[in-house]
C-alpha positions in Angstrom: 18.5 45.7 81.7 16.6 46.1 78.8 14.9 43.2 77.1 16.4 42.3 73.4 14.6 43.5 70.7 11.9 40.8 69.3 10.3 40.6 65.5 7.6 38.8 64.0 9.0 36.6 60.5 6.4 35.1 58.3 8.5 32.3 56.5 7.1 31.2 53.1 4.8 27.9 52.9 4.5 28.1 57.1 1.2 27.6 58.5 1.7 31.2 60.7 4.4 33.6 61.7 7.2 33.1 64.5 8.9 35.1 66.8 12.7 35.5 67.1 15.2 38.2 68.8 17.3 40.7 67.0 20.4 38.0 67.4 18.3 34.9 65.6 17.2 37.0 62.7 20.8 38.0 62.2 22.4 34.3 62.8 19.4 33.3 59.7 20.1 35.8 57.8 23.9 35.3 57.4 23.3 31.6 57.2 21.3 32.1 54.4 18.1 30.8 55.8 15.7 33.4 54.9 14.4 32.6 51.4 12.6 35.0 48.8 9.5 35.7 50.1 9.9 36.0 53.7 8.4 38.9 55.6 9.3 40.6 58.9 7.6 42.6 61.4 8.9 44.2 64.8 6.8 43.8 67.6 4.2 46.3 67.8 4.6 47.3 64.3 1.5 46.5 61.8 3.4 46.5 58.7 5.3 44.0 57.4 8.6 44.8 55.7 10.2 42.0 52.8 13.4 40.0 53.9 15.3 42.0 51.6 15.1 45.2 53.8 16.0 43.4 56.9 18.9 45.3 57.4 17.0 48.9 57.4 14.3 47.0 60.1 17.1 46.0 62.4 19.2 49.1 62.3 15.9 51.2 63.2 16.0 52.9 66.5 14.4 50.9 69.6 11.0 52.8 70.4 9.7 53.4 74.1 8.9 50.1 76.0 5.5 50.6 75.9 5.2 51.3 71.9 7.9 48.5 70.4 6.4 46.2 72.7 9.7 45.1 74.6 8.4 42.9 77.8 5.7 41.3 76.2 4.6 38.2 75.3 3.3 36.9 71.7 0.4 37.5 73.0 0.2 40.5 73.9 2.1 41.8 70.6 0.4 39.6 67.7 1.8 40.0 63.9 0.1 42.3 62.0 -3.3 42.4 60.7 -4.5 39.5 58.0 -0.9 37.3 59.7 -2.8 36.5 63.1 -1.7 33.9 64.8 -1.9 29.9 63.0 -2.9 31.9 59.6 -0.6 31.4 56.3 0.3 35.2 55.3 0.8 34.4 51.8 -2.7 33.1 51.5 -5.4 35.3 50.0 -7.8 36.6 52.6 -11.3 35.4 52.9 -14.2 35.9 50.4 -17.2 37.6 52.3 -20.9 36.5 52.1 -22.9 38.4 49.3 -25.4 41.2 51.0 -28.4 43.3 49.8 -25.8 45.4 48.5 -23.8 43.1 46.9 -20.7 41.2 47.1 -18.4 42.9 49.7 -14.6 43.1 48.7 -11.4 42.4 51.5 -9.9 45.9 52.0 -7.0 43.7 53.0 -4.5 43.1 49.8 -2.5 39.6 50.6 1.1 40.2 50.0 2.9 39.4 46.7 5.3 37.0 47.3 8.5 38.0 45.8 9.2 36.4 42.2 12.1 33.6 42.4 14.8 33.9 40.3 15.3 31.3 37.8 17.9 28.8 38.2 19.7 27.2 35.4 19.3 23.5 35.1 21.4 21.1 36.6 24.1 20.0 34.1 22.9 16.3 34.6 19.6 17.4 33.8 20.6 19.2 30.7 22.6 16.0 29.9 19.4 14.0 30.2 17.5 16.3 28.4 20.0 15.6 25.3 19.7 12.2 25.9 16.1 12.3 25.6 16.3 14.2 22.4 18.8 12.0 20.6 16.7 9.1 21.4 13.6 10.5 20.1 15.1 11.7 17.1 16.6 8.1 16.5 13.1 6.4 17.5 11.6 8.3 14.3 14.4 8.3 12.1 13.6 4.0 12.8 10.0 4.2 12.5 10.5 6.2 9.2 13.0 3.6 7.9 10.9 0.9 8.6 8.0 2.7 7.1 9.8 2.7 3.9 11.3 -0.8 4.0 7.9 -1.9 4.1 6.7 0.0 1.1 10.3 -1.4 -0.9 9.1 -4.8 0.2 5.5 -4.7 -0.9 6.4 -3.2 -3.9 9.7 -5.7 -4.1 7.0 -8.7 -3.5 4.0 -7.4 -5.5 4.7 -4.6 -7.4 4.8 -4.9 -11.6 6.2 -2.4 -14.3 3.7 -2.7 -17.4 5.4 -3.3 -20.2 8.2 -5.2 -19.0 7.7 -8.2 -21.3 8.2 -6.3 -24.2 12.1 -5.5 -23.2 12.7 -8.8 -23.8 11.9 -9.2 -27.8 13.1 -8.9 -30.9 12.0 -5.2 -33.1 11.2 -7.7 -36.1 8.7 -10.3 -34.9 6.8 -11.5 -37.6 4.0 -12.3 -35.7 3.8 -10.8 -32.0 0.6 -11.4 -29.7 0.8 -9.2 -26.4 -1.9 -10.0 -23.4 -2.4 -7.4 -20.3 -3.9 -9.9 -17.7 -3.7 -7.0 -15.3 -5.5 -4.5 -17.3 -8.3 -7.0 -17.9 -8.9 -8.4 -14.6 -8.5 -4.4 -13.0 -11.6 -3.4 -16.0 -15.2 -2.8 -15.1 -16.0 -5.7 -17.5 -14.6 -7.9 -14.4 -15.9 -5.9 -11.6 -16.7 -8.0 -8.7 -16.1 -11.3 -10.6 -12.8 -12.6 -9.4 -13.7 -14.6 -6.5 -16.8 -16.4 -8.7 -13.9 -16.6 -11.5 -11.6 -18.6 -9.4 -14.4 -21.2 -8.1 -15.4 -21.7 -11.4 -12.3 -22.7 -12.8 -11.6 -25.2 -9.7 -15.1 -26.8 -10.8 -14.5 -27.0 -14.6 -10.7 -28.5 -13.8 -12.4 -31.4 -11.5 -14.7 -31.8 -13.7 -12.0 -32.1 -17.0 -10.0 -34.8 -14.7 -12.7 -36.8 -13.9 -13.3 -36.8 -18.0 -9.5 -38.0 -18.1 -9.7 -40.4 -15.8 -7.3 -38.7 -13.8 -9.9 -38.1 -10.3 -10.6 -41.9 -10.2 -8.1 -41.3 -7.1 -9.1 -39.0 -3.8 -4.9 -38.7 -3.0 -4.0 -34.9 -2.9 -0.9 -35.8 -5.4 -3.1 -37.9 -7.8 -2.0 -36.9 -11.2 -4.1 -34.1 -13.5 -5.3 -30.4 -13.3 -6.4 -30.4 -10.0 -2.9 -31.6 -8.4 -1.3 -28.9 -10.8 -3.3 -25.9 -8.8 -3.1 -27.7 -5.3 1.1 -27.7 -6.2 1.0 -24.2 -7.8 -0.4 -22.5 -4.2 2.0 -25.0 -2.4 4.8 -23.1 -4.0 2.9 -19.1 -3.5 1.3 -19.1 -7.1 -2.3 -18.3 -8.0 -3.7 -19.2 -11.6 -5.3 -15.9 -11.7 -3.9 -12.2 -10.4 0.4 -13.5 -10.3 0.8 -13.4 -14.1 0.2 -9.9 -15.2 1.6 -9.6 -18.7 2.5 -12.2 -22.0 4.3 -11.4 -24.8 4.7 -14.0 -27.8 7.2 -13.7 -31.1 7.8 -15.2 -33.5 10.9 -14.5 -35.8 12.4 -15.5 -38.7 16.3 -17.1 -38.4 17.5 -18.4 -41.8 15.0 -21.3 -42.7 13.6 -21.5 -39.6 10.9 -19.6 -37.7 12.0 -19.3 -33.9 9.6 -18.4 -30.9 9.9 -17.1 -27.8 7.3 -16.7 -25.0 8.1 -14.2 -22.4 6.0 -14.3 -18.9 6.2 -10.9 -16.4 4.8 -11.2 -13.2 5.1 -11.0 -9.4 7.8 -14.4 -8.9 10.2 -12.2 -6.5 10.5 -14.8 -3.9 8.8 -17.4 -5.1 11.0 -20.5 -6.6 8.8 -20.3 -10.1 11.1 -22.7 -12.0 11.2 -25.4 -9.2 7.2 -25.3 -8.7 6.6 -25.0 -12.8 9.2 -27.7 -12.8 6.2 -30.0 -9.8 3.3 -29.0 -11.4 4.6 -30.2 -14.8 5.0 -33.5 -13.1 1.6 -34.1 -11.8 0.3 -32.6 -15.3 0.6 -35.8 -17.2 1.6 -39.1 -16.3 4.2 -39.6 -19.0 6.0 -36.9 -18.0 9.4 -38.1 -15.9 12.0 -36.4 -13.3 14.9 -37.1 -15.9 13.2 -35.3 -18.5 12.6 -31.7 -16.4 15.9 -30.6 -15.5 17.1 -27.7 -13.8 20.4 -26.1 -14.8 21.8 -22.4 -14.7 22.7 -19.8 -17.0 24.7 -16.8 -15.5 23.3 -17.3 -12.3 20.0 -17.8 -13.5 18.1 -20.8 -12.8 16.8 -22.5 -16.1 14.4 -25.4 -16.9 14.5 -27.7 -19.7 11.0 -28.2 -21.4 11.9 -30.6 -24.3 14.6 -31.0 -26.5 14.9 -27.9 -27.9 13.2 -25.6 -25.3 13.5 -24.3 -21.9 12.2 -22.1 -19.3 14.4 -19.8 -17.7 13.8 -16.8 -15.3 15.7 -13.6 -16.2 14.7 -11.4 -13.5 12.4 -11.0 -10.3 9.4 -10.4 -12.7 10.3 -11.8 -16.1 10.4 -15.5 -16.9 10.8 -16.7 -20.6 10.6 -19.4 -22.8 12.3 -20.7 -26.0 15.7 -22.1 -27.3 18.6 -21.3 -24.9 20.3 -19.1 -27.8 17.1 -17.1 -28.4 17.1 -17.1 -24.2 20.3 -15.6 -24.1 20.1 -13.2 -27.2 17.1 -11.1 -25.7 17.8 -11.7 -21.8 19.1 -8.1 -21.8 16.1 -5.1 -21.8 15.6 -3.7 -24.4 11.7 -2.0 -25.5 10.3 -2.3 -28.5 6.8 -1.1 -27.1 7.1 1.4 -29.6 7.9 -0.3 -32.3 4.7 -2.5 -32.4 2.7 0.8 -31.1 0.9 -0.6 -28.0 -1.1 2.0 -26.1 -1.9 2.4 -22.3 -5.5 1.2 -23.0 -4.4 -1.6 -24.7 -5.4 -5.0 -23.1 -4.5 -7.6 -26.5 -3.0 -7.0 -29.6 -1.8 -9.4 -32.5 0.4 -8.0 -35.3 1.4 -9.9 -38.4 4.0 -8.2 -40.7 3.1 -7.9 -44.4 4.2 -11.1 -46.3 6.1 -8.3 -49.1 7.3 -5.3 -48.2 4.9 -4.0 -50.2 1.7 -5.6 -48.2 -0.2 -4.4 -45.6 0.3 -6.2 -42.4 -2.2 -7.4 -40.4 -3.3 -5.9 -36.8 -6.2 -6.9 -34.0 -6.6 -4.5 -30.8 -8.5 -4.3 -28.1 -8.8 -1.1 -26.6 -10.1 -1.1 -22.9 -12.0 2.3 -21.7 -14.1 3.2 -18.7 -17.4 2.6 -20.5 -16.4 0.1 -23.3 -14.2 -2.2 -24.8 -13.4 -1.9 -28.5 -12.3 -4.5 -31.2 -10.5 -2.8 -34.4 -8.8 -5.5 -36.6 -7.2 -3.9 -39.8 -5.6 -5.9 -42.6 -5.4 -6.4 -46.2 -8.5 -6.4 -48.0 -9.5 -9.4 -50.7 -10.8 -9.3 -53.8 -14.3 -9.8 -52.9 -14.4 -8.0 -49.5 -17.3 -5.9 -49.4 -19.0 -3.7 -46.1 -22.2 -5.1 -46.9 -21.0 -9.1 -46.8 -19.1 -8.4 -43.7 -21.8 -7.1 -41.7 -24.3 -10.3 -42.9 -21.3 -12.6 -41.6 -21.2 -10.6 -37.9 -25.2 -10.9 -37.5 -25.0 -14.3 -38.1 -22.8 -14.1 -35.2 -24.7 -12.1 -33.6 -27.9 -14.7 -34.1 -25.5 -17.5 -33.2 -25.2 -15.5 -29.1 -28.6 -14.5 -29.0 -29.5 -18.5 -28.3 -27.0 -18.3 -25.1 -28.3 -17.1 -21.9 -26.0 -13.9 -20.8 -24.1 -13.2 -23.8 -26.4 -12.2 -25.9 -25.7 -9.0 -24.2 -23.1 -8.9 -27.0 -25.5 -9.5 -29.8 -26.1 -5.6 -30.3 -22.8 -4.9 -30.4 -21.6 -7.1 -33.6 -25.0 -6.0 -35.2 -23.7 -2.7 -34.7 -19.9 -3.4 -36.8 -18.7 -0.9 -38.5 -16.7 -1.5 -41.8 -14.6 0.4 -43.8 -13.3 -0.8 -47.0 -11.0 1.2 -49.4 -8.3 0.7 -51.4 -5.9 -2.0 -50.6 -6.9 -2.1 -46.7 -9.9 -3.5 -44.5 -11.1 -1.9 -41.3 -13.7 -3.3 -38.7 -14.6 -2.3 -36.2 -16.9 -3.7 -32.8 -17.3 -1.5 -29.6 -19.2 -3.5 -26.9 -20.6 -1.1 -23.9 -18.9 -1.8 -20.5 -22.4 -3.2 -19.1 -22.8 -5.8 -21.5 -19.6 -6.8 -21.3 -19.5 -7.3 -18.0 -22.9 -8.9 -18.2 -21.5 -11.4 -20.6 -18.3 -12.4 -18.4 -20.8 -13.2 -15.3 -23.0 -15.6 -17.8 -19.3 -17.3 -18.3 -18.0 -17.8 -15.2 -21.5 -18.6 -13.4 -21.7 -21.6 -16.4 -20.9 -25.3 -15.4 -18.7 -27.2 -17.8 -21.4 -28.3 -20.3 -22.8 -24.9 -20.3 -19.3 -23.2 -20.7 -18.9 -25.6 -24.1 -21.9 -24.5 -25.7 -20.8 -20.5 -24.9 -17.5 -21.2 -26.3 -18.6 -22.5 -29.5 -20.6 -19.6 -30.4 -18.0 -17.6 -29.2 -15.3 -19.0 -31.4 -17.8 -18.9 -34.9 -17.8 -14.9 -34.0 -14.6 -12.5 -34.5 -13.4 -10.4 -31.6 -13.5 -12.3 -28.9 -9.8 -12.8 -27.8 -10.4 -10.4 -24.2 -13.1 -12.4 -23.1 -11.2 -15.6 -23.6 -7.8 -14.5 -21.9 -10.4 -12.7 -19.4 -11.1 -17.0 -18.3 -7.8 -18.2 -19.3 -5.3 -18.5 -16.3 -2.1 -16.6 -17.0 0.0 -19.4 -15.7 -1.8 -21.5 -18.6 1.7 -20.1 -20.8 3.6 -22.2 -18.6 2.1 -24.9 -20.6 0.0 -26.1 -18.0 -3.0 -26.9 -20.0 -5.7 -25.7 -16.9 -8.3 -24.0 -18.9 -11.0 -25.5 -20.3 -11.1 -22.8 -22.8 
């Protein structure tokens, strides 16, 4: 009896090649157990043939004995060359020593495993995969909302439209005054002097209590200017940098001349009236809680000031101040910016309407640019108004800030006036360069109180010097506060 027919298999990822009979390659192959890749060999044979020709290997005729190797042992029929026995046949065969000659190359080429076929993905993979993808698409779609809720909210808390103020006045003020706090303290001339701006005025307000009387007392609530800061930053205010615009009218009802202040700034979420309503309080000691009262006016908080005026807050940025029917007539926007022609570069302006409709009206402007600020005031001109005069009044002015340490930097510049009077009308004219400006508004704010009264003085004898004062005066100083010493 002839013995059954054995073959060499070399299974994928095995550390060397087995044997089985005819029978056991048949019983894996049906089962399904032969995966891609796998290579057979008959015993005796020195090729190897792939899995998926099994059938051709096993149908083949049965050589002699002595040729297909029947009767032997593993042994004595190994697997073909490059598959010995304990060697991987899938791996590449091994890199020979360089010679004299050179490098010398395998003549043995490893078999090519048989590419796999790819499967599709599980469905609870796929499932997971869509998972993964909805919440990454969610996790940004968050990040991006939160993004932009903190952009709303910064520009919610401190953002400012210029020009605001001015929605809130009459079209026939007959005298308006308009103030750009922003625009000045963003200039050149106030580069780099905000910090030494805020000390300053903390040092001239202890010092003007202490001349009141009012720092006899070391109590944080004692009455006076100091206690109004100390309550202002209780409530979120700053003297400087919260108040960014002013607007002032004055109109004429019947017999009477009405005014109305109105304040634009960054109060969204800040109680303004309540802390204007404190400071007010520790401002004076005659002042009494019965006196400041806070009411409401179409959901609108408002405070009264006196008898005939109050304080109320009309938006998030706008707060204004005057009789409630004046209040309530201009709460609604409405710009007149045009009306009274004020310009992007404009940081002050005062208008006065003619006194006939005839007359020329009166109008100061100061123009801020990169490289200087400009002072043009034109108005009606007098009998007796003559270029010449003029300019002897301004360097008398201009002899009056040489004596002062730092601003006589401005000296030059009102030497420098230019005038022009014709006709009925009187134009002048004072551009002070950046750099002395600047130069001028360090000698201020560096000056103790003694020194600061001297500077003021001179400062007041000259025309043209409204931006430097509202460049030291505290914007919340419109909330009647009385802070500055200036």
């Amino acid at each position: 009896m002839s013995s059954p027919s054995r073959f060499w298999v070399a299974l994928p990822g095995r550390g060397k090649a087995v044997e089985m009979t005819a029978a056991e390659l048949e019983d894996r192959r049906k089962r399904g157990d032969l995966p891609a890749g796998t290579l057979v060999a008959r015993f005796g044979s020195s090729e190897w043939v792939s899995s998926d020709k099994i059938d051709a290997v096993l149908a083949a005729p049965a050589r002699s004995g002595s040729e297909e190797g029947e009767g032997r042992t593993s042994l004595e029929a190994p697997p073909p060359s490059s598959a010995v026995q304990g060697a991987d046949v899938l791996e590449e065969p091994p890199s020979f020593a360089p010679t004299i000659a050179g490098t010398m190359e395998s003549s043995i080429a490893a078999p090519v495993p048989a590419e796999k076929a790819i499967e599709p993905a599980p469905e609870g993979r796929r499932e997971e995969a869509k998972s993964r993808t909805v919440v990454l698409v969610l996790a940004t779609a968050l990040v991006a909302l939160l993004v932009s809720a903190s952009l709303f909210w910064a520009w919610f808390r401190y953002g400012y439209a210029r020009g605001a103020v001015l929605e809130h006045l009459p079209a026939d003020c007959r005298r308006l005054e308009y103030v750009d706090f922003a625009a000045i303290d963003g200039s050149a001339m106030m580069r780099d002097l905000g910090p030494r701006r805020a000390k300053a005025l903390q040092d001239w307000i202890e010092d003007l209590d202490r001349e009141d009387g009012f720092r006899l007392s070391q109590d944080d609530d004692a009455k006076g200017r100091v206690s109004v800061v100390r309550t202002l930053k209780r409530f979120g205010l700053e003297p400087y940098g919260d108040v960014k615009e002013m607007a002032f009218c004055e109109l004429r009802e019947g017999d009477e001349n009405e005014k109305i202040t109105v304040l634009g700034g960054t109060f969204r979420g800040r109680d303004l009236v309540t802390a204007v309503r404190e400071a007010l309080l520790r401002r004076d000691r005659k002042v009494k809680d019965d006196r400041l009262q806070i009411d409401e006016v179409d959901g609108r908080p408002i405070l009264r000031l006196d008898e005939s005026r109050s304080l109320l807050l009309a938006t998030g940025q706008i707060a204004m101040i005057g009789k409630r029917k004046i209040l309530s007539r201009y709460l609604h926007a409405k710009s007149v910016a045009r009306q009274y022609g004020i310009g992007d570069d404009d940081v002050f302006v005062r208008h006065w309407a003619p006194a006939t409709d005839a007359g020329v009206g009166v109008a100061e402007r100061y123009s801020m640019f990169k490289d200087k600020l400009v002072w043009v005031r034109t108005g009606p001109r007098s009998e007796g108004d003559d270029a010449n005069a003029i300019k002897d009044r301004f360097a008398q002015a201009a002899n009056r800030l040489r004596k002062h340490d730092g601003v006589e930097a401005l000296a030059d510049a009102y030497d420098n006036v230019a005038v022009v009077a014709e006709g009925t009308e009187l134009r002048m004219t004072v551009s002070f360069p950046i750099k002395q400006a600047h130069k001028a508004m360090a000698a201020i704010v560096d000056s103790d109180r003694r020194e600061l009264r001297q500077i003021v003085e001179a400062l007041r004898a000259a025309q043209g010097t409204e931006a430097f004062h509202h460049a030291v005066l505290p914007g919340v100083e419109y909330f009647e506060l009385r802070l500055s010493p200036w």
